[in-house]
Each structure stands twice: as structure tokens, then as C-alpha cells.
C-alpha positions in Angstrom: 0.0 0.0 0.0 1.5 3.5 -1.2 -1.3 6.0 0.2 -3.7 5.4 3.0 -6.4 7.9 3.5 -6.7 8.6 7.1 -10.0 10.0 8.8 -9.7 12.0 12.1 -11.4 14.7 13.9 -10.9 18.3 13.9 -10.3 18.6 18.2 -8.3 16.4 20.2 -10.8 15.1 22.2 -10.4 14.3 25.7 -7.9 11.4 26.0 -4.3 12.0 25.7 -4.0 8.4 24.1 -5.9 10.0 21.0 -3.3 12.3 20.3 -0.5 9.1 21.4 -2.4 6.6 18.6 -2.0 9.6 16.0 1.6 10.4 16.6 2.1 6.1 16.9 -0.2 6.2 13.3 1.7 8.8 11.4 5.3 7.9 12.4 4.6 3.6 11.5 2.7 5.3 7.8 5.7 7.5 7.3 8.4 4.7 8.5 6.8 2.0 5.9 6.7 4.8 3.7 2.8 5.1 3.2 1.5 8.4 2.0 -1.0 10.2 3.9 -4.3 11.5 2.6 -6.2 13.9 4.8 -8.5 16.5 5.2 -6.2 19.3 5.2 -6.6 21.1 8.4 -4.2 22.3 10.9 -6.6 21.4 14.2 -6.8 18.9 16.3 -6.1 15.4 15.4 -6.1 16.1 12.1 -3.1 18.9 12.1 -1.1 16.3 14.8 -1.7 13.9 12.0 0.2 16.1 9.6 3.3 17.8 11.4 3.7 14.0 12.8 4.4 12.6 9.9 5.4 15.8 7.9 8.5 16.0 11.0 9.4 12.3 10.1 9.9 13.6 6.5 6.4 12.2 5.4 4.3 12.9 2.6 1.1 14.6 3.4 -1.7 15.5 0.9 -4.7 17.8 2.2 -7.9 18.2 0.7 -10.3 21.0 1.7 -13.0 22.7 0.7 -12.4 26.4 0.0 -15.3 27.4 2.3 -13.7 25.9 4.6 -10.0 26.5 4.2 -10.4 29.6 7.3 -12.8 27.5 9.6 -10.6 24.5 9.7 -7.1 26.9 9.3 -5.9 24.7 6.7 -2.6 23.6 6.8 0.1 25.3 5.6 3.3 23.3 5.3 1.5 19.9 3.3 3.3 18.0 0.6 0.2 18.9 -1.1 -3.0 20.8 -0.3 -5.9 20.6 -2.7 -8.7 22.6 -2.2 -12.3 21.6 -3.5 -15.1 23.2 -4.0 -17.4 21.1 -2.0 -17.4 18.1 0.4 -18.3 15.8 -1.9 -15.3 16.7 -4.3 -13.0 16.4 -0.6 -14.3 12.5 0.4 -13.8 11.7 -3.7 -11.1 13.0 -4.0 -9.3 11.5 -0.7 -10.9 8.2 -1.8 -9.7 8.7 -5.8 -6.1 9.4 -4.0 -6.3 6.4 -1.6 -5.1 2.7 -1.4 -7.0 2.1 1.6 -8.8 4.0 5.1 -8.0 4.4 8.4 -10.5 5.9 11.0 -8.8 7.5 14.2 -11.1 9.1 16.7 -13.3 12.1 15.5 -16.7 13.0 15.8 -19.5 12.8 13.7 -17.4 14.0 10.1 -15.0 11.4 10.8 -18.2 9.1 11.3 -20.1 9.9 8.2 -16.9 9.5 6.4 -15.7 6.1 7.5 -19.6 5.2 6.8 -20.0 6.5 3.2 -16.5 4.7 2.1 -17.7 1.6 3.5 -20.6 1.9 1.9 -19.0 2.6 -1.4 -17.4 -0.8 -1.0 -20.6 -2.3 0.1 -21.8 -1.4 -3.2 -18.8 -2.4 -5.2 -17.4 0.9 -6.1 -14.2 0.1 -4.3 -12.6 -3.1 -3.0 -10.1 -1.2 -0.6 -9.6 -2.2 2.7 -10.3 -0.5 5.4 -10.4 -0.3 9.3 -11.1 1.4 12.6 -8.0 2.2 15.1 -9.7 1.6 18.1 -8.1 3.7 20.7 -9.0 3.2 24.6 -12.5 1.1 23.1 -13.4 4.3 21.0 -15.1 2.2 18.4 -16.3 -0.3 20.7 -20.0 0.9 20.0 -19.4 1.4 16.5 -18.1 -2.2 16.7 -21.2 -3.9 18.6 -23.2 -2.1 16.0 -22.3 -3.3 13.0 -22.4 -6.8 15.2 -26.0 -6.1 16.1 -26.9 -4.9 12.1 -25.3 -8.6 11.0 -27.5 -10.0 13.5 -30.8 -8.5 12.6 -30.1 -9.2 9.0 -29.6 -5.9 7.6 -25.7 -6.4 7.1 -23.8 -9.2 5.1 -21.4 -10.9 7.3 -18.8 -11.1 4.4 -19.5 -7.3 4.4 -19.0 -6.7 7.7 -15.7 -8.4 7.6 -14.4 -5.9 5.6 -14.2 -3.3 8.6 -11.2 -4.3 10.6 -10.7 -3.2 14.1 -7.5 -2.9 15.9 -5.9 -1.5 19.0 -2.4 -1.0 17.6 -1.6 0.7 14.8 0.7 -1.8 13.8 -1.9 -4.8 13.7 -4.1 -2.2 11.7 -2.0 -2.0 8.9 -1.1 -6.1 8.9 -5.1 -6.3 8.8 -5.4 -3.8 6.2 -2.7 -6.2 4.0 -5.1 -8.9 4.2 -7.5 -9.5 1.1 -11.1 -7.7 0.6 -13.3 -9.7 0.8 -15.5 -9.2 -2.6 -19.2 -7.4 -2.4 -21.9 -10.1 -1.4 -23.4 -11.0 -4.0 -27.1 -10.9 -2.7 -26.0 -7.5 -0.4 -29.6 -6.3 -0.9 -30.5 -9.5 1.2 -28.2 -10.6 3.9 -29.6 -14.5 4.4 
């Protein structure tokens, strides 16, 4: 894998282990020498992300939509900073960019992100992997979720298999190595 697209939140949240998992995140991507794809922004998780891996002598491609280029601050000193004109231009462009996805912590952008790409694969659009870094049980919910949607018949188990999980960031990217599994066939109807 050449470029992983990573998916984080604009604040830091509360747990100093968020900020640990993105430093651990962007040093192992730059040390395997993995491109990063990200939303472009200075703040928060997302701006550790990039002077991380930017300080290890990483690449680091931002996309941002213009309107958005003063709310988020983007960042300055990026390998590459493209700016969009809308969201939906940013997540296809990250995605077009992108060998595969990694969710850190983030709130409900980094959500609806890590949703819509699985989704796209869901539908056969992409068969790149993808996976959660599960800091401190972050995506434990998330997790039991997609469980509980298998359960109930509204999620394929080969589909849901494509979502890996991890603590370490390390074990992430061995998972993410592994091979998609291809779209269900019968996705529409899970039995």
C-alpha cells in the first residue's frame, strides 16, 4: 500500500491516548513509507496527523474545501494541499487518492466519512480495505453495532468483515494487507 487515506477529527478530544495513537499512526505510515491523505486542516487530530508525519519527513496530501479553508485553518506546510469546492469533491477526491482507510477518533465527520466509504465498497465501487483504530474502546459501540446490524439481517457478514478493528496501529495495517473480501453477491438480502 502506497497512500492510506486517514480519517480523524478536527479537536483532540479528551484522552491524551488519541493524540498518542495519531503520533504512533503517522510515524509507523511514514516509516513504511505510506502516503497520507487527509483533510487538510491544521486542528486537532487532524493537524497532529500532519506535522507528525510531515516531521518524520512524510508525505502529506490535504484536501479542503475552500469554504472551509479559514474555519478549519488549513494547513500550511503539506506536501500537497488541494482545495475543493465542496465536500463531496474532498471524500472523492481522498478516496480517488487512496489505497485504503483508516479511522482515528473524530466525531460525527470522521463518522459519516468512515460510513459513506464503507458503503461505497458495500456497493462495489471500491474493493479497498479499510479499518477502525480503536483507541482506549473508542469504536467499541461502533463495533457492537455493525455486530448487532449482521444480527438482525440488515448487514452481510462477508460485508461486515471488511471493517477491521485494531488497537495497535501496527496490527491495523497487517489487517489492512489482508484481502477484501469481494461485495456479497445478494447485499440487498443478507440471508
Amino acid at each position: 500500500m502506497r497512500s492510506v487515506c486517514v480519517y480523524c477529527g478536527s479537536n483532540s478530544g479528551t484522552d491524551p491516548a488519541f493524540g498518542e495513537a495519531t503520533r504512533a499512526l503517522a510515524n509507523l505510515l511514514v516509516a513504511r513509507g505510506i502516503r497520507i491523505i487527509y483533510g487538510g486542516a491544521a486542528l486537532g487530530l487532524m493537524g497532529l496527523l500532519a506535522d507528525t508525519a510531515m516531521k518524520a519527513g512524510g508525505e502529506v496530501v490535504g484536501v479542503l474545501p475552500q469554504g472551509l479553508k479559514d474555519r478549519e485553518i488549513g494547513h500550511p506546510g503539506l506536501t500537497e494541499l488541494h482545495l475543493v469546492a465542496s465536500m463531496h469533491e474532498r471524500k472523492a477526491m481522498m478516496a480517488e487518492l487512496s489505497e485504503g482507510f483508516i479511522a482515528l477518533p473524530g466525531g460525527i465527520g470522521t463518522l459519516e466519512e468512515l460510513i459513506e466509504i464503507y458503503t461505497w465498497g458495500q456497493l462495489g465501487l471500491h474493493r479497498k480495505p479499510l479499518g477502525m483504530l480503536n483507541v482506549n474502546g473508542y469504536y467499541d459501540a461502533l463495533g457492537a453495532f455493525l455486530d448487532h446490524a449482521v444480527d438482525s439481517g440488515f448487514l452481510h457478514p462477508q460485508q461486515r468483515a471488511v471493517m477491521r478493528m485494531e488497537a495497535d496501529p501496527e496490527r491495523l495495517l497487517e489487517a489492512l494487507g489482508e484481502p477484501v473480501p469481494e461485495p456479497a453477491v445478494k447485499w440487498l438480502d443478507p440471508q
